[in-house]
C-alpha positions in Angstrom: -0.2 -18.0 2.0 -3.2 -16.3 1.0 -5.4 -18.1 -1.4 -7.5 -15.3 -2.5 -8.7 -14.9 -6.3 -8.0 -10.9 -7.9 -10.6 -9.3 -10.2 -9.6 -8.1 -13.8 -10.9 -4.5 -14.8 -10.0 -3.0 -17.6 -6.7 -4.1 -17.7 -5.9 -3.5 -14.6 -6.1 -6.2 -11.6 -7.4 -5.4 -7.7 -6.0 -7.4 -5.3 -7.4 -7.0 -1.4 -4.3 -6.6 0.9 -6.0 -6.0 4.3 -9.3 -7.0 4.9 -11.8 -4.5 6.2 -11.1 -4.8 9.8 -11.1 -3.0 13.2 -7.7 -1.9 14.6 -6.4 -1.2 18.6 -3.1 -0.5 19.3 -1.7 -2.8 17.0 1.1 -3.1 13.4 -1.0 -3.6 10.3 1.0 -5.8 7.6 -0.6 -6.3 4.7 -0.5 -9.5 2.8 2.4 -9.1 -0.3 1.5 -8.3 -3.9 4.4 -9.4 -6.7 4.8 -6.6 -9.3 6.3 -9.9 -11.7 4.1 -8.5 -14.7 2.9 -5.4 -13.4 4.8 -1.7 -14.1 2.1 0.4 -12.0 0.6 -0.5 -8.3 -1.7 1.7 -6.5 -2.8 1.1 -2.7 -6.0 2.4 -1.7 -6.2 2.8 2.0 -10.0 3.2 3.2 -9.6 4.9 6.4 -13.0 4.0 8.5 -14.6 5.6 11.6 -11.7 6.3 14.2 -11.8 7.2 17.4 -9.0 9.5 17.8 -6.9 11.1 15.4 -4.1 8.9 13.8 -0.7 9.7 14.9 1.3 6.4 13.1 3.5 6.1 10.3 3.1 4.1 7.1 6.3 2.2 5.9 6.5 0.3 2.5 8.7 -2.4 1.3 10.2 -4.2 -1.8 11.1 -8.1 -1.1 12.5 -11.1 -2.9 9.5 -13.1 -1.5 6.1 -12.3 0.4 7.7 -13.5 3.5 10.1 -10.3 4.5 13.2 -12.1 3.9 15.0 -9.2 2.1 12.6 -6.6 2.9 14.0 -2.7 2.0 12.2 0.3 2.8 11.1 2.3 -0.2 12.9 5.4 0.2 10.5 7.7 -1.6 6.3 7.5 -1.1 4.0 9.3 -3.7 0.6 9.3 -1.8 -2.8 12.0 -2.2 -5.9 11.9 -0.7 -9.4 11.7 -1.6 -10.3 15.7 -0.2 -14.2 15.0 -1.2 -16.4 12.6 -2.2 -14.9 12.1 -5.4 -11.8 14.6 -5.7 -8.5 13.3 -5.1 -5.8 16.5 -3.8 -2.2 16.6 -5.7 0.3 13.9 -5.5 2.6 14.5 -2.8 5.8 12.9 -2.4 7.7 12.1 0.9 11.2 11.3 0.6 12.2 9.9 4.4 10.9 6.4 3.7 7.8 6.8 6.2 4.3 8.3 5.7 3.8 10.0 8.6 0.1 10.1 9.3 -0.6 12.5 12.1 -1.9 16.1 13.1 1.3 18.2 11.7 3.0 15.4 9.7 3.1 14.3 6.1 -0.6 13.8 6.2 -4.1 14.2 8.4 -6.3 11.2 8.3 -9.9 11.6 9.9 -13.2 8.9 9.6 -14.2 7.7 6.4 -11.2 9.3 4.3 -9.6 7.5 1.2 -5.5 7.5 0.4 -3.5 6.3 -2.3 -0.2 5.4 -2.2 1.5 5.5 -6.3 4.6 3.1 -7.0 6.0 2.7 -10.1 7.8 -0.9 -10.5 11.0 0.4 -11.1 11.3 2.1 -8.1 11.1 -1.3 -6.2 13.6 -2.6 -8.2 15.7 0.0 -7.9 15.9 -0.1 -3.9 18.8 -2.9 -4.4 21.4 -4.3 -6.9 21.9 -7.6 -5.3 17.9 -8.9 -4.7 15.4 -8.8 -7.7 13.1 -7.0 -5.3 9.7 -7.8 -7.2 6.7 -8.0 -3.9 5.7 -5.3 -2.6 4.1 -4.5 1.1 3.3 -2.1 3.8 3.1 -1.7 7.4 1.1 1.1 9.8 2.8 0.7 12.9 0.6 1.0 16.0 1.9 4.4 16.7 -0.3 4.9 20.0 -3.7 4.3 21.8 -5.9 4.5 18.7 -8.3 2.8 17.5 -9.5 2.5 13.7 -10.9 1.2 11.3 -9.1 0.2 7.9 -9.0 -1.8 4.7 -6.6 -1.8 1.8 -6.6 -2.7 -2.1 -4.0 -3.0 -4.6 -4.8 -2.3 -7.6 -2.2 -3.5 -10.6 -1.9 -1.4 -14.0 -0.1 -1.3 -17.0 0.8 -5.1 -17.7 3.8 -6.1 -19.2 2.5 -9.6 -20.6 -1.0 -9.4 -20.3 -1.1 -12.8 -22.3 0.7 -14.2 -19.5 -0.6 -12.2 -16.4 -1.0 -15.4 -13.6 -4.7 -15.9 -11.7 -3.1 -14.4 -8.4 -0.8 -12.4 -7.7 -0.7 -12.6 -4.0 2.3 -14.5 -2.4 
């Protein structure tokens, strides 16, 4: 598993879940953040130069454990986008269990554009009755001949034991 050590801001704690990195034709899977002592996470997805318009769609799950054992698809996705420099647009909610990011779909990615995705820790737990459904991650799948470039942070808020609140959270 990933070793890597989170930074604490403000009572919040950001987590990388995919490396800056170029991408051809291939799934993203981002590494799995646990929501143990969190009630808030945010993804920020930094869409980087591409060379063709995405056409792919983003999928997020709740699991027992970071390795996809019980993985359920989260059936409802509150996402905006950063529409300037520093402006985020509306929340927007998708209720199909997919972001479909494409010309015509739920959203329109081009170079250098920022998106966050908004989950609320209940609504992970609430995807099953059976599995305590506490990690949280998201695939893009390939989706086509494209190629991009993309990194991804969580970013965990409203602690329920901040006392307690472990050095890592990534599984």
């Amino acid at each position: 598993m990933n070793s890597r050590r989170l930074i604490g801001v403000g009572g919040c704690h950001i987590v990388p879940l995919v490396n800056p990195a170029s991408v051809s034709n291939a799934t993203v899977t981002s590494d799995a953040v646990s929501l143990r002592d969190w009630d808030h996470l945010t993804i920020l997805l930094h869409f980087g130069t591409m060379t063709t318009s995405l056409d792919c769609d983003l999928t997020i799950y709740g699991d027992t454990a970071a390795s996809a054992t019980h993985n359920t698809a989260l059936a409802t996705i509150n996402f905006r986008k950063m529409t300037t420099s520093d402006t985020w647009g509306a929340i927007t909610t998708v209720t199909d269990s997919k972001l479909d990011i494409a010309a015509g779909g739920d959203i329109t990615i081009s170079s250098n554009q920022l998106v966050a995705i908004e989950i609320d820790a209940a609504e992970i737990l609430a995807l099953s009755t059976t599995y305590d459904l506490r990690f949280v991650y998201f695939t893009i799948d390939a989706g086509g001949a494209y190629a991009y470039i993309l990194g991804a942070q969580a970013i965990l808020s409203r602690g329920t034991r901040m006392s307690d609140i472990p050095a890592t959270v990534i599984a």
